[in-house]
TORDOVO-692493 format. One record per residue (C-alpha): x, y, z negated; residue in one letter; residue number from 1. Coordinates in steps of 0.05 Angstrom, whole numbers, plus 5000, padded with zeros to 4 digits. Each point is the difference from the previous one (the first is absolute). Example, Ala and Ser with C-alpha at 12.3 -4.5 7.8 and 13.67 -1.06 7.14 Angstrom:
<rs>
R      X      Y      Z   resn   resi
R   5246   4910   4844      A      1
R   5027   5069   5013      S      2
</rs>
This chain:
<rs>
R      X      Y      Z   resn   resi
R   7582   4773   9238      X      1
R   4942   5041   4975      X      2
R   5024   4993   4927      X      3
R   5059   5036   5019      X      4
R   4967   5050   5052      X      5
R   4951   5013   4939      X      6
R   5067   5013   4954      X      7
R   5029   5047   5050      X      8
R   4940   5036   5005      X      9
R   4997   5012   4918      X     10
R   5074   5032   5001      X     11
R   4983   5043   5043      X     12
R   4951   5037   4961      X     13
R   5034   5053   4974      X     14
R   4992   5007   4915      X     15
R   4952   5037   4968      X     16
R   5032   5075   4987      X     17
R   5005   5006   4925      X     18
R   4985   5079   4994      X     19
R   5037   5039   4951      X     20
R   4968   5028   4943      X     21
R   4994   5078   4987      X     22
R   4959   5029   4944      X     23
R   4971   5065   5007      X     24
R   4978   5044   4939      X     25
R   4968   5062   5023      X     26
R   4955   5044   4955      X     27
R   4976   5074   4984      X     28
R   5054   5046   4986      X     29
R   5021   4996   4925      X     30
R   4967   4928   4995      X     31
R   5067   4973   4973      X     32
R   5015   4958   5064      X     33
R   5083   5017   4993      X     34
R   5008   4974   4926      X     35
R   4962   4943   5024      X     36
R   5037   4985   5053      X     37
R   5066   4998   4950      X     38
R   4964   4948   4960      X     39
R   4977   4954   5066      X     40
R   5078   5006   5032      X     41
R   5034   4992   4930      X     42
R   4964   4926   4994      X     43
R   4998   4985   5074      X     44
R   5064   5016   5020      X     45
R   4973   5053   5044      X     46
R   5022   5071   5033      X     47
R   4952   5058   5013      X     48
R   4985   5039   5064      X     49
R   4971   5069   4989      X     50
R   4931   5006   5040      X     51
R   5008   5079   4979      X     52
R   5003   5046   5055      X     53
R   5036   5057   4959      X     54
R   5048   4954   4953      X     55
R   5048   4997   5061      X     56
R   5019   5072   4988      X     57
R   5064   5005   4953      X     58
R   4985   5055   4958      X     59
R   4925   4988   4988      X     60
R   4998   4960   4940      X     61
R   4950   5038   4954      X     62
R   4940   5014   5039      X     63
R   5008   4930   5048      X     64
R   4994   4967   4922      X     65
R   5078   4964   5025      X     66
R   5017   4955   4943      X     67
R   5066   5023   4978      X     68
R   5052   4967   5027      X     69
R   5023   4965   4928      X     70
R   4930   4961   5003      X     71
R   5015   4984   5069      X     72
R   5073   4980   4982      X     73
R   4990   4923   4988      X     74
R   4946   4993   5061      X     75
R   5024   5014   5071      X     76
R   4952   5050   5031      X     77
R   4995   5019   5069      X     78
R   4969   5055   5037      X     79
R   5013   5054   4950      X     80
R   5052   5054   5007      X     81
R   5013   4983   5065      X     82
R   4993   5061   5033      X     83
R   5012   5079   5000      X     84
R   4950   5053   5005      X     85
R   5025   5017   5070      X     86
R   4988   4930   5023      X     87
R   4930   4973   5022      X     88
R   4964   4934   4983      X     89
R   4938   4982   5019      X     90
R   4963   4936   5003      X     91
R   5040   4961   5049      X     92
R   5057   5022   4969      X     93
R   4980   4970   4936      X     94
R   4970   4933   5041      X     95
R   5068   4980   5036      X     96
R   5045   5025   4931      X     97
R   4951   4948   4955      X     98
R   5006   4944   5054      X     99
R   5078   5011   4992      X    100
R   4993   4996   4921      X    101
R   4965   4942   5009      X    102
R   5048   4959   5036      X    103
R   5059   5018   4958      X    104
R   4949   4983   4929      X    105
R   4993   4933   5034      X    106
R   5066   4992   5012      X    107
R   5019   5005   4926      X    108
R   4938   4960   4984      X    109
R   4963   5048   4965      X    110
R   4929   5019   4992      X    111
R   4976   5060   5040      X    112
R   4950   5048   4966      X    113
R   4976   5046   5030      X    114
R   4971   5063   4964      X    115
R   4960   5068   5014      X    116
R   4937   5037   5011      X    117
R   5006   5018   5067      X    118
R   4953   4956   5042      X    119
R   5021   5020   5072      X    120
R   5065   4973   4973      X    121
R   4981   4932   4981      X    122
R   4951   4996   5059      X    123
R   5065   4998   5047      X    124
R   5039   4956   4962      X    125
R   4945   4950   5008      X    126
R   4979   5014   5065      X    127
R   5050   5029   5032      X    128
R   5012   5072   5023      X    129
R   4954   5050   5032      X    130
R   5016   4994   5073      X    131
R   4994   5055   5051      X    132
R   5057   5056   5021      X    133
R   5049   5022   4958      X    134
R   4993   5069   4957      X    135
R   5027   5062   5034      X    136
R   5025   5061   4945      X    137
R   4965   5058   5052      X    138
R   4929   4978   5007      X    139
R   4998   4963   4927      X    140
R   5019   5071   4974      X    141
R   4951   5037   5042      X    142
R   4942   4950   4982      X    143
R   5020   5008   4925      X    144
R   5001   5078   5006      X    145
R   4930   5008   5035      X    146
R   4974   4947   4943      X    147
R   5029   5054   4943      X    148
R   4960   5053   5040      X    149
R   4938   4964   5023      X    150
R   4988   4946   4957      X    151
R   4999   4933   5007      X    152
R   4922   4992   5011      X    153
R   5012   5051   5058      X    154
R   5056   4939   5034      X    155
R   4960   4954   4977      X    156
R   4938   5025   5037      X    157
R   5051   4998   5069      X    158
R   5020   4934   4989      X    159
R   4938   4976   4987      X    160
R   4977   5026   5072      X    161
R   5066   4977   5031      X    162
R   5003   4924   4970      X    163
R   4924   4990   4965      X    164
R   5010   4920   4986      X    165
R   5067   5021   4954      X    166
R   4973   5058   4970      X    167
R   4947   4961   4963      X    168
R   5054   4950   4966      X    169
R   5028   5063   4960      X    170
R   4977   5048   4958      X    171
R   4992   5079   5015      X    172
R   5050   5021   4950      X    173
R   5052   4944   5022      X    174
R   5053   5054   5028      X    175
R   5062   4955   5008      X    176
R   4951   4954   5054      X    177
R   4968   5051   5028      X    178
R   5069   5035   5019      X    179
R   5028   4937   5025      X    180
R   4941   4983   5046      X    181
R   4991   5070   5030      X    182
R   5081   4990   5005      X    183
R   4997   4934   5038      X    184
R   4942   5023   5047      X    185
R   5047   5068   5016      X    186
R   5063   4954   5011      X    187
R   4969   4940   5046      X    188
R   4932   5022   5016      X    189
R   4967   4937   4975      X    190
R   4957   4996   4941      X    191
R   5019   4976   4941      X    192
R   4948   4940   4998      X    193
R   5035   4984   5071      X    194
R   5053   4975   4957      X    195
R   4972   4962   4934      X    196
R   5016   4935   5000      X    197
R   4958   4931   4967      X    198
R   5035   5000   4928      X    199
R   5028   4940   4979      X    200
R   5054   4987   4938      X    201
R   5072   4992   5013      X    202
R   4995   4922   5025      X    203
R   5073   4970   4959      X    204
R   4979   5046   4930      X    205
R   4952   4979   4945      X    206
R   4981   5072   4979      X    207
R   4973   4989   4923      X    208
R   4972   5069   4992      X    209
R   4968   5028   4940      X    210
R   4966   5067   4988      X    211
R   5002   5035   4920      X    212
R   4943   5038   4982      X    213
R   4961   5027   4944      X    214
R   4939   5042   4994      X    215
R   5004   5074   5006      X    216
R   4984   5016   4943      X    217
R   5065   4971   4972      X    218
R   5038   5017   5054      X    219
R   4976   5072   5008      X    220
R   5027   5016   4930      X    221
R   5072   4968   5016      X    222
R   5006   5032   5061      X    223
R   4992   5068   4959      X    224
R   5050   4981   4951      X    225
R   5058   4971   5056      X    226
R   4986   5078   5030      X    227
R   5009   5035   4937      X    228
R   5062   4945   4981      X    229
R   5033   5021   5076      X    230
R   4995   5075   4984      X    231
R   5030   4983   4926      X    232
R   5059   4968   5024      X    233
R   5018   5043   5054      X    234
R   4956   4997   5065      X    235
R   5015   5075   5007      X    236
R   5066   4997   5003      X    237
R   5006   4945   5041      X    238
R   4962   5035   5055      X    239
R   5040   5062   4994      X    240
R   5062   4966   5006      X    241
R   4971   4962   5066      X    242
R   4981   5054   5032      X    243
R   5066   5032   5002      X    244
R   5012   4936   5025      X    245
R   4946   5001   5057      X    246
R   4948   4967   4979      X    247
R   4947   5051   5028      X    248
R   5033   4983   5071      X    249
R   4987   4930   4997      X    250
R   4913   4999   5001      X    251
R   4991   4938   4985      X    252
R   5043   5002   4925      X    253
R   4971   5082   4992      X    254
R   4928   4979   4999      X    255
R   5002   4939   4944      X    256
R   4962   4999   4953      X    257
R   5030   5049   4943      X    258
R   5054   5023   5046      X    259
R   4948   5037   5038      X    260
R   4969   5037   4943      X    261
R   5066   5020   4963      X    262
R   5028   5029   5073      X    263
R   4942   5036   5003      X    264
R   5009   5026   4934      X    265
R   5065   5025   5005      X    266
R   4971   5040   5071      X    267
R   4941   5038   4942      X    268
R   5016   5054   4959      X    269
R   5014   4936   4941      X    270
R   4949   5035   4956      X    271
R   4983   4959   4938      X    272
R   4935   4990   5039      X    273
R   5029   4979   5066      X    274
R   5041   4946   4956      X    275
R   4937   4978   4977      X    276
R   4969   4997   5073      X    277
R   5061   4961   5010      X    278
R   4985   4941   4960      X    279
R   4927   4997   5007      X    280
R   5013   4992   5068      X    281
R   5045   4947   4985      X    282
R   4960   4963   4961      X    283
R   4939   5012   5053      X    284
R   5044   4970   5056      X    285
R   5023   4936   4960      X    286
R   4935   4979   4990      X    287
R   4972   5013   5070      X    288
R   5061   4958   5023      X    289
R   4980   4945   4960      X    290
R   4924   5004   5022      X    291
R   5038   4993   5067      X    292
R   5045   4933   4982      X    293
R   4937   4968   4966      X    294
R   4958   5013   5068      X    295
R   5061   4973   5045      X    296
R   5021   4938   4962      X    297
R   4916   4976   5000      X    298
R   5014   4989   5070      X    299
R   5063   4965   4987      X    300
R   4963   4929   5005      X    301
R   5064   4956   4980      X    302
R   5013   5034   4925      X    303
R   4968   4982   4942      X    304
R   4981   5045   4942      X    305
R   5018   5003   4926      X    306
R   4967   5034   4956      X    307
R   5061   5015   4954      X    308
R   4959   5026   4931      X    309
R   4953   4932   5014      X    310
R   5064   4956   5009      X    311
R   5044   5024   4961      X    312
R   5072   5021   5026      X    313
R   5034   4931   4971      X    314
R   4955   4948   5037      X    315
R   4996   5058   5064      X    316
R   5083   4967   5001      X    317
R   4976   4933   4987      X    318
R   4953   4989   5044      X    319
R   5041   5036   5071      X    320
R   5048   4961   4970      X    321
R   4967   4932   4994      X    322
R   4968   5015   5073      X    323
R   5076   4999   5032      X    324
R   5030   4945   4967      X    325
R   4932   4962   5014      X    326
R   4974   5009   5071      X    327
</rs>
């Protein structure tokens, strides 16, 4: 009798959830992260889902760095020309659209990869998504026009007086945060620290995450070049061709990186020297984004860094490789 009580007892422990694997390979802009990512999927059997927040726009291709679609043409890729400059996306947008991506990779038993530099991105996936009440058009809009006048130490000075314990867990110059807490306080008169949650990882995935990086002073110089290489092939053109299109309507696509400056160019008197304002500040605002994306991803506790000029590029592949097939 209590050999078969005991019995009972063991079936009905449920089994242990075997998680599903997802590697993530994020990185500095121009690290090489997306010809990577080929290599990984092409010997895994793997997909990729774009952690980009500007590759979902059809038409920018050049200045988001989109592989062309003939590189892309024997990988499936998701997340990436999925939406027109008159549409939004945002970060919840891109944290339910992954979790679909996911399902249907798993479904054809594939490998999910998923690559990009832009850390609030990832943070969700793993996370889950920033909570607190939805974005409304009006007061985003009127928070994004008094940050173009004032400043965003000037909003960042108010929200530090409205919701102190958040304003110390981002930085001054951290616009996109700073408009979305003064916009969360103005929409449910909470703070936003009222709302942060304990952070724990997604409880049925095995996130493998990874982080690229070199030092700056051999990244510096190949950020330079990928500018000047952008402007070579067209950047210019592109941007023309998008605005007609309405790309300056849609702030979020109108203020990335090279997008802004060339807009603002074509608003100058296109002098030889405000072309050369142009790229300067191009150049200027590629690195400081990457200052920004080293500082984010050091608090990132669950990736791991590579140094790819220590490593090597070949056993970078081997050894995210190895890690999957082996944990």
């Amino acid at each position: 009798m209590i050999e078969s009580r005991t019995i009972s007892l063991q079936q009905a422990i449920p089994p242990k959830i075997q998680k599903k694997k997802v590697i993530l390979l994020a990185g500095p802009t121009g690290i090489g992260k997306s010809k990577l990512s080929l290599t990984i999927a092409s010997v895994l059997g793997g997909e990729v889902i774009s952690a980009d927040s500007m590759q979902v726009y059809r038409g920018m291709d050049i200045g988001t760095a989109k592989l062309p679609s003939e590189e892309r043409r024997h990988i499936r890729h998701h997340l990436i020309d999925s939406r027109d400059l008159d549409e939004s996306f945002n970060v919840v947008d891109f944290f339910y659209e992954a979790q679909q991506a996911l399902k249907e990779i798993f479904s054809r038993d594939q490998v999910p990869i998923v690559v990009g530099g832009t850390g609030f991105y990832f943070h969700a996936l793993i996370y889950g998504p920033p909570t607190g009440p939805p974005s409304i058009p009006e007061v985003r809009q009127m928070l994004e026009r008094e940050m173009d006048e004032k400043g965003s130490l000037y909003l960042y000075q108010r929200l530090k007086e409205m919701d102190p314990l958040y304003a110390i867990t981002i930085t001054p110059n951290d616009r996109h945060k700073i408009i979305r807490a003064l916009e969360i306080i103005a929409l449910s008169d909470q703070k936003v620290s009222s709302f942060q949650k304990e952070l724990h990882p997604h409880q049925h995935l095995d996130f493998r995450c990874w982080f690229l990086y070199t030092t700056k002073d051999s990244l510096y110089p190949l950020l330079d070049k990928r500018c000047e290489e952008m402007i070579a092939n067209g950047l210019l053109d592109e941007v023309k061709r998008l605005e007609k299109e309405g790309i300056r309507d849609n702030r979020s696509a109108s203020n990335a990186i090279g997008y802004r400056q060339c807009l603002k160019f074509l608003l100058s008197q296109q002098t030889s020297e405000d072309w050369a304002t142009c790229i300067k500040e191009f150049k200027q605002a590629t690195r400081n984004y990457v200052k920004r994306q080293l500082t984010w991803f050091q608090k990132e506790l669950l990736f791991r860094w590579l140094h790819v000029d220590k490593i090597g590029w070949q056993d970078v592949a081997e050894l995210i490789i190895q890690d999957y097939e082996q944990n």
